[in-house]
Residue, then its C-alpha position, 0 to 999 in steps of 0.5 A: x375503650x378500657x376506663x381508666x380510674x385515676x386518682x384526678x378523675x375520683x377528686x372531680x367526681x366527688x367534688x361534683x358530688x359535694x357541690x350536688x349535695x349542698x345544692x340540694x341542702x338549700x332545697x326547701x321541704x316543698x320542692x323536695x316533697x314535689x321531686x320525691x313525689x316525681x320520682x315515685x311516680x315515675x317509678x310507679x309508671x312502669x316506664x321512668x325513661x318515658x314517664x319523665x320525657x313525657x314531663x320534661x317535654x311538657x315543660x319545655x313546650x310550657x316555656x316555650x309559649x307565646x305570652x299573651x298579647x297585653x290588653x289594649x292601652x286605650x281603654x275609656x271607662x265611664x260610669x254614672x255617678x248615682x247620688x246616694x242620701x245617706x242618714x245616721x240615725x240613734x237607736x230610739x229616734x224616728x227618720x225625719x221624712x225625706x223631702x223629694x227633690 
């Protein structure tokens, strides 16, 4: 199969480029860290076929979770109101004693 380079295929290919680059313009600066730091370690890995497989399969399987049951609806929750006695005092003045009830 011979390619041919046609003056219509070379317009497509850098109109995709253009659209390419001004998507990655609208990247902000910590996802662009987090790609520049995927690709490091993927060409760190010795492998970047595999080590990038591996990744995007963990992402998949991620996605395709089950979401967690939601908890119950009919939940009843008691508490016992404990009365608390509470007294402002000034800096020098002595607590009146408290009287039992």
């Amino acid at each position: 199969m011979v390619f041919r380079l046609t003056p219509e295929l070379l317009q497509k290919g850098l109109t995709a480029l253009g659209v390419a680059a001004g998507h990655l313009r609208n990247i902000d600066e910590e996802t662009r860290r987090g790609i520049a730091k995927l690709a490091v370690q993927a060409a760190m890995s010795g492998d970047a076929n595999r080590y990038l497989k591996e990744r995007l399969r963990w992402i998949d399987e991620r996605e395709n979770e089950p979401e967690p049951a939601p908890p119950p609806r009919n939940v009843r929750a008691t508490a016992r109101a404990v009365p608390v006695e509470a007294e402002f005092v000034e800096d020098g003045e002595r607590p009146r004693p408290r009287r039992r009830s």
